[in-house]
C-alpha positions as CSV (number, residue, x, y, z in Angstrom):
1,X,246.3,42.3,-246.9
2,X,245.5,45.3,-244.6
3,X,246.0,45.1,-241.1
4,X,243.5,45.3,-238.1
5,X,243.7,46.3,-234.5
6,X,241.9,45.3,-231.4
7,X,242.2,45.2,-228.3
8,X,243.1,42.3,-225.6
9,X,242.4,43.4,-221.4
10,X,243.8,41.7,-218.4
11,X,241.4,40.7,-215.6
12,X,242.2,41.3,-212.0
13,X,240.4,38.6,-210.2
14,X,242.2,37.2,-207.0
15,X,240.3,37.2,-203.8
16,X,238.1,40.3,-203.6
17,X,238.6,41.4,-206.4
18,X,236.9,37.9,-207.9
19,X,233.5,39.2,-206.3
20,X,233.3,42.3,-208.1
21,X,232.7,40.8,-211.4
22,X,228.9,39.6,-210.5
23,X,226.3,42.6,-209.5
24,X,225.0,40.8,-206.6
25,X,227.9,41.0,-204.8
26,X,228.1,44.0,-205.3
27,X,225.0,44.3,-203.6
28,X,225.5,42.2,-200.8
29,X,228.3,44.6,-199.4
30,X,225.8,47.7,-199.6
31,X,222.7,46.6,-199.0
32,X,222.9,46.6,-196.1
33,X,224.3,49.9,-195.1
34,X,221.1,51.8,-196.2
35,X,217.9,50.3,-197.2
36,X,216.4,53.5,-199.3
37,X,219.8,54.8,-200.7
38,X,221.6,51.8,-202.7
39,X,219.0,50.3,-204.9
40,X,219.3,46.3,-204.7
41,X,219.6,43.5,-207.4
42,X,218.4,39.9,-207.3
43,X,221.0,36.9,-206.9
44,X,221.2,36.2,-210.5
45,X,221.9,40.1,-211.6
46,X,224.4,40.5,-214.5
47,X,226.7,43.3,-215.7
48,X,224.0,43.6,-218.9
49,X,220.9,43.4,-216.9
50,X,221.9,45.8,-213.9
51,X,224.5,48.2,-215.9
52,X,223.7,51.3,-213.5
53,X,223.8,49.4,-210.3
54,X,227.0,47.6,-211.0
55,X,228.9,50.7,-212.0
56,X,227.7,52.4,-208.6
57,X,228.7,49.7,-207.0
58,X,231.8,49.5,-208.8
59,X,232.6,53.2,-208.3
60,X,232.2,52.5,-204.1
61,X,234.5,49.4,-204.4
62,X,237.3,50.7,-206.3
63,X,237.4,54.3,-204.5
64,X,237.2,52.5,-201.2
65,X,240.5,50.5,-202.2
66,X,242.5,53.7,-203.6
67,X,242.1,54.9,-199.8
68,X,239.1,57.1,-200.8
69,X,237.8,59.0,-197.3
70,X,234.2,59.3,-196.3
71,X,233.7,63.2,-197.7
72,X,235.2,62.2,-201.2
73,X,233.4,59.0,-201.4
74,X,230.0,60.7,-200.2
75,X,230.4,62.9,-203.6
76,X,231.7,60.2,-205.7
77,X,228.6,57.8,-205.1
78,X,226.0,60.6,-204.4
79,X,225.2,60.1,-201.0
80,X,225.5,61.3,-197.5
81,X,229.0,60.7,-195.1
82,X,226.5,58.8,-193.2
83,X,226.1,56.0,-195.9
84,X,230.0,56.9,-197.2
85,X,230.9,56.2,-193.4
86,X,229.2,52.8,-193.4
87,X,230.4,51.8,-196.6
88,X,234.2,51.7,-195.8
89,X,233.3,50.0,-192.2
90,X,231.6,47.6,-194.3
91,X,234.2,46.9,-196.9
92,X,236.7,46.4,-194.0
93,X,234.5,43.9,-192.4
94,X,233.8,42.3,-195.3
95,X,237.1,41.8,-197.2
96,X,239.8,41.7,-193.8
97,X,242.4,39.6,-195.3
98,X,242.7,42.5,-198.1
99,X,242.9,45.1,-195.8
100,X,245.6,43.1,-193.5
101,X,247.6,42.9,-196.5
102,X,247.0,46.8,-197.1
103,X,247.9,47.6,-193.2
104,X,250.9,45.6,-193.6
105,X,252.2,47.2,-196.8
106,X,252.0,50.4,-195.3
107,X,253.5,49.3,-191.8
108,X,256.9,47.9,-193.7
109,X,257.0,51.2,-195.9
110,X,256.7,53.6,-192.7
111,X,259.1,51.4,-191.0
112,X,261.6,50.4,-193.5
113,X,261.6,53.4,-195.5
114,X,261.3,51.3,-199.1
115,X,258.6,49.3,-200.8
116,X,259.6,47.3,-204.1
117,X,257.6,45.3,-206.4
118,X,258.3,41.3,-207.0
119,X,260.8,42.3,-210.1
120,X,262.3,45.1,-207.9
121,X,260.6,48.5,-209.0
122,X,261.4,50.0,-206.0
123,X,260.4,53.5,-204.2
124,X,261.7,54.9,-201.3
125,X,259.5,56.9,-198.5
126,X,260.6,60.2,-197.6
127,X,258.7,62.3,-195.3
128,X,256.1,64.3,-197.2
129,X,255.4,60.5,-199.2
130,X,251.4,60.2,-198.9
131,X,250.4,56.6,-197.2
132,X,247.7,56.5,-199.9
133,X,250.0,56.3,-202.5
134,X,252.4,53.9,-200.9
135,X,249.1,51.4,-199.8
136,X,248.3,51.5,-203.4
137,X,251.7,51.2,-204.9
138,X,252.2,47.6,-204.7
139,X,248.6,46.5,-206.7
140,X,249.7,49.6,-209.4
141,X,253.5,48.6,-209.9
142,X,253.1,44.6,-209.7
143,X,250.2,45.6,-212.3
144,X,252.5,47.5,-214.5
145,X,255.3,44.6,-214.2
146,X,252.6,41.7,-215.8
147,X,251.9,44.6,-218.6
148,X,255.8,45.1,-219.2
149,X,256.4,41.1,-219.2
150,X,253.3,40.9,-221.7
151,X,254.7,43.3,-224.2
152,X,257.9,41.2,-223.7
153,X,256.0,38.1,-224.4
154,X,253.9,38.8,-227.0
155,X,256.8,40.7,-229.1
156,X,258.8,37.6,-228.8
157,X,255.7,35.5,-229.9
158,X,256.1,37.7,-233.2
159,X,252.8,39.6,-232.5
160,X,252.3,43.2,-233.2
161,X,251.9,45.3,-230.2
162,X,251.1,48.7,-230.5
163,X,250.4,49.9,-227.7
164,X,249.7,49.3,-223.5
165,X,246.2,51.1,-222.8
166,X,245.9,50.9,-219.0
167,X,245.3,47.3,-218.4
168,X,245.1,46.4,-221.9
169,X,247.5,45.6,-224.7
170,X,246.5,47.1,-228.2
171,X,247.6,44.5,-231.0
172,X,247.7,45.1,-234.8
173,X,247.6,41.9,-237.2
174,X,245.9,40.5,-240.8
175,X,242.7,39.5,-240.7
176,X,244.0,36.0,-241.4
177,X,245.8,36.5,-238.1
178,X,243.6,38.5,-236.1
179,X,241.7,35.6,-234.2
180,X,244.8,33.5,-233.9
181,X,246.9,36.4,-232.3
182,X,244.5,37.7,-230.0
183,X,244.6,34.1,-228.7
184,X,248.4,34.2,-228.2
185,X,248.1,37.9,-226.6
186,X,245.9,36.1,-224.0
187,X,248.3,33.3,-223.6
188,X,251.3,35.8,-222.8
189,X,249.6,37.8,-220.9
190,X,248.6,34.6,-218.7
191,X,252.5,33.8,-218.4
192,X,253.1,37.5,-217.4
193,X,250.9,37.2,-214.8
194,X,251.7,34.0,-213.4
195,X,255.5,35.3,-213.4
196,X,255.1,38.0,-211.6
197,X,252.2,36.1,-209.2
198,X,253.9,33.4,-208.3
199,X,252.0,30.9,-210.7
200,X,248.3,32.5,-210.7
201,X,247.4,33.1,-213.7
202,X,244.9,35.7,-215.0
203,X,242.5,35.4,-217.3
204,X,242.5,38.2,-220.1
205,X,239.3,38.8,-222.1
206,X,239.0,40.6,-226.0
207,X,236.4,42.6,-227.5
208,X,234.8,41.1,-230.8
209,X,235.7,42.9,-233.9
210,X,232.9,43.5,-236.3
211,X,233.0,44.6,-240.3
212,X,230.5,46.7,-242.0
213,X,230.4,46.3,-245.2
214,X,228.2,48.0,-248.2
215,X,228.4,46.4,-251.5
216,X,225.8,48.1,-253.8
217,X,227.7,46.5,-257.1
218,X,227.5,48.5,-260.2
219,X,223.8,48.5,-261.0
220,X,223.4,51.7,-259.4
221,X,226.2,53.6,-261.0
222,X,226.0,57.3,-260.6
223,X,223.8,57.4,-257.5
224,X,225.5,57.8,-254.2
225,X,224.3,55.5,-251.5
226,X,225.0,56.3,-247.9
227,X,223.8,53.4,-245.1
228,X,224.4,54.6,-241.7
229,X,225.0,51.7,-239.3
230,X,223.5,52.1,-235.4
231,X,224.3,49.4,-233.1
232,X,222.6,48.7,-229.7
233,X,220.9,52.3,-230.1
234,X,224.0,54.2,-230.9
235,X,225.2,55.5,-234.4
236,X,228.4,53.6,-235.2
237,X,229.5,54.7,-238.7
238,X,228.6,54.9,-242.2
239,X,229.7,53.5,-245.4
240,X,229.3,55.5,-248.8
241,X,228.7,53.0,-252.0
242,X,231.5,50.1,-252.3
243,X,233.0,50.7,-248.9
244,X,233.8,49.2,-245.4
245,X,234.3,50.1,-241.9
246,X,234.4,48.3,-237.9
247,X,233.7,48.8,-234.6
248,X,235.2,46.4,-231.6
249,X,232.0,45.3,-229.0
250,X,232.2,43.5,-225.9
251,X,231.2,40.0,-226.1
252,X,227.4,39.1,-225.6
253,X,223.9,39.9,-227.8
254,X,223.9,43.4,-229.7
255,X,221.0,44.3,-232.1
256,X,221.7,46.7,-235.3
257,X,220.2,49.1,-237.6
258,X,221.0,50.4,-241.0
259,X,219.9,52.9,-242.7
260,X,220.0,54.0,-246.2
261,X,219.8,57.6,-247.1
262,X,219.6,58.3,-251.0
263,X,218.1,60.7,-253.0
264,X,216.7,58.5,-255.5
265,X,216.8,55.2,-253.5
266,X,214.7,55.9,-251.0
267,X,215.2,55.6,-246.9
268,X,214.5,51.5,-246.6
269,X,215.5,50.2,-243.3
270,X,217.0,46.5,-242.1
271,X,217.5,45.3,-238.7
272,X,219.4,42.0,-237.4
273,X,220.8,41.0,-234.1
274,X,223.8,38.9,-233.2
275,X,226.2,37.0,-230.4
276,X,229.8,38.3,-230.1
277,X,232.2,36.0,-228.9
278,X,235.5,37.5,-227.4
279,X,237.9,37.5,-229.8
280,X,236.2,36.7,-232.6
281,X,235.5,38.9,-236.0
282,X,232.5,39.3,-237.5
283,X,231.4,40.3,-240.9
284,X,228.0,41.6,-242.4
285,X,227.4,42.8,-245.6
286,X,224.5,45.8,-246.7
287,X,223.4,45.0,-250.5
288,X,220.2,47.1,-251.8
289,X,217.9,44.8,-253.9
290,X,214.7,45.6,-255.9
291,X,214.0,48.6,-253.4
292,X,215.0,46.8,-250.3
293,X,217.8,47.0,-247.7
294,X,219.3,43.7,-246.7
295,X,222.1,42.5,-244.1
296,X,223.4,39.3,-244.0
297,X,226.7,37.7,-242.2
298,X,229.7,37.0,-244.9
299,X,231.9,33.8,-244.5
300,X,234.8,34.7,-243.8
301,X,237.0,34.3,-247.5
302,X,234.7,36.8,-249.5
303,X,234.5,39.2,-246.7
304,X,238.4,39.7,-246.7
305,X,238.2,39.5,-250.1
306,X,235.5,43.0,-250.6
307,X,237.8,44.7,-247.9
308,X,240.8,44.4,-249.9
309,X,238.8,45.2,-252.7
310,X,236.7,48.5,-250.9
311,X,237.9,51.3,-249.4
312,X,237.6,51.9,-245.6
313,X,235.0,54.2,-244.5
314,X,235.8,57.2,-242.5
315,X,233.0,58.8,-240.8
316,X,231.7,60.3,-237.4
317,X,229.7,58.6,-235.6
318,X,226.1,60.6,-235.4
319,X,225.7,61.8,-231.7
């Protein structure tokens, strides 16, 4: 049986960085600053519902914490060094004990000359070393010790790990498998982190891993049969006759479209909508009946079954 690969991410969520999950807080440290500039969001604002907001918000929060000044954070966000200036007041006001922790970081390096992480990375501060760099070295290396320990963990767990991807570990398994090892992934890299964080444990999240899959039969023998796939308005793929393909999606609603382009088959068109849950696979099936196109979920056993039996689809997603 033919292996898949997704993808299982680590969330950073102690103290501040807990609040940066929901939009409105996001909000509630800018709104503040300038009435006309920073568009607001109500209370119960989400990540789906208020996707540009968030991300500007986002883009001030992180770039305040990698030690971003006033003129670079002005151009980053698109505003003046007026609003840039208020922001980082702001952010210090707002999240002190974070910026104690940073002040004290970079006090010990400067006076000790050394900084290490809790498994004993270590770097040593010469005189051109940037304070930037050393105020953000202990959130990047402690990071990059719960990604090593993960590996470590989830190799001895007998999962496949491919590869890290930033804060991410990319894991290859069966289909059988898939569900059952992204689990595991989730639970080592919970152990890594509560190793290396003194017992607090962070939550890791997973995309959704969803199959395509065209299964004309043989009544049409001879004509080709191409369905392009388009999910929440973007092209995704494209499966030619008796073949398969998959895309990974964040968890939540997504809505699809499929196409089918044939010469003498015509151009029908099916939608269908669905909830991903983290983690989870998904498969749907495109069959062509009496001049229609139809898409409908597969359990489970006959949709491992046409993979093994299809080929996989390899297209380019249309722009």
């Amino acid at each position: 049986m033919s292996s898949h690969k997704v993808i299982v991410r680590l969330l950073f969520v102690r103290n501040c960085l807990r609040h940066f999950a929901n939009v409105a807080v996001y909000c509630s440290l800018l709104r503040d600053t300038s009435g006309r500039n920073f568009p607001a969001a109500p209370g119960n604002a989400t990540k789906a519902t208020h996707t540009h907001v968030r991300e500007l918000y986002k883009s001030c929060a992180l770039a305040v914490q990698y030690c971003m000044e006033e003129v670079s954070l002005a151009k980053r966000i698109g505003q003046s060094r007026l609003d840039a200036r208020e922001l980082l007041r702001k952010h210090r006001q707002t999240y002190k004990v974070f910026w104690r922790w940073s002040d004290a970081a970079l006090d010990h390096a400067l006076l000790l000359e050394y900084l290490h992480t809790v498994l004993g990375w270590t770097i040593h501060v010469g005189p051109e070393t940037n304070p930037h760099m050393l105020r953000n070295f202990l959130m990047q290396g402690n990071g990059a010790e719960i990604l090593r320990l993960a590996c470590c963990f989830a190799t001895e767990r007998g999962i496949g790990v491919g590869t890290p991807i930033d804060d991410a570990l990319l894991i290859e398994a069966p289909l059988d498998r898939l569900e059952s090892d992204v689990a595991r992934t989730q639970l080592a890299m919970a152990e890594a982190s509560g190793t290396v964080l003194n017992g607090f444990e962070l939550r890791a999240e997973a995309k959704a891993l969803i199959f395509f899959i065209q299964d004309i039969g043989e009544q049409h023998f001879g004509v080709a049969a191409l369905t392009w796939i388009a999910l929440d308005g973007a092209w995704v793929g494209a499966n030619k006759n008796n073949s398969y393909f998959s895309v990974s999606v964040q968890p939540g609603e997504h809505h699809m479209c499929s196409i089918l382009r044939s010469e003498w088959l015509g151009h029908p068109v099916e939608f269908a909508h669905f909830t991903a849950e983290a983690g989870k696979v998904y498969y749907f099936r495109a069959r062509y009946t009496a001049g229609f196109l139809f898409i409908e979920a597969v359990d489970n056993d006959e949709a491992r079954y046409l993979i093994d039996t299809y080929p996989q689809s390899v297209s380019q997603p249309k722009k």
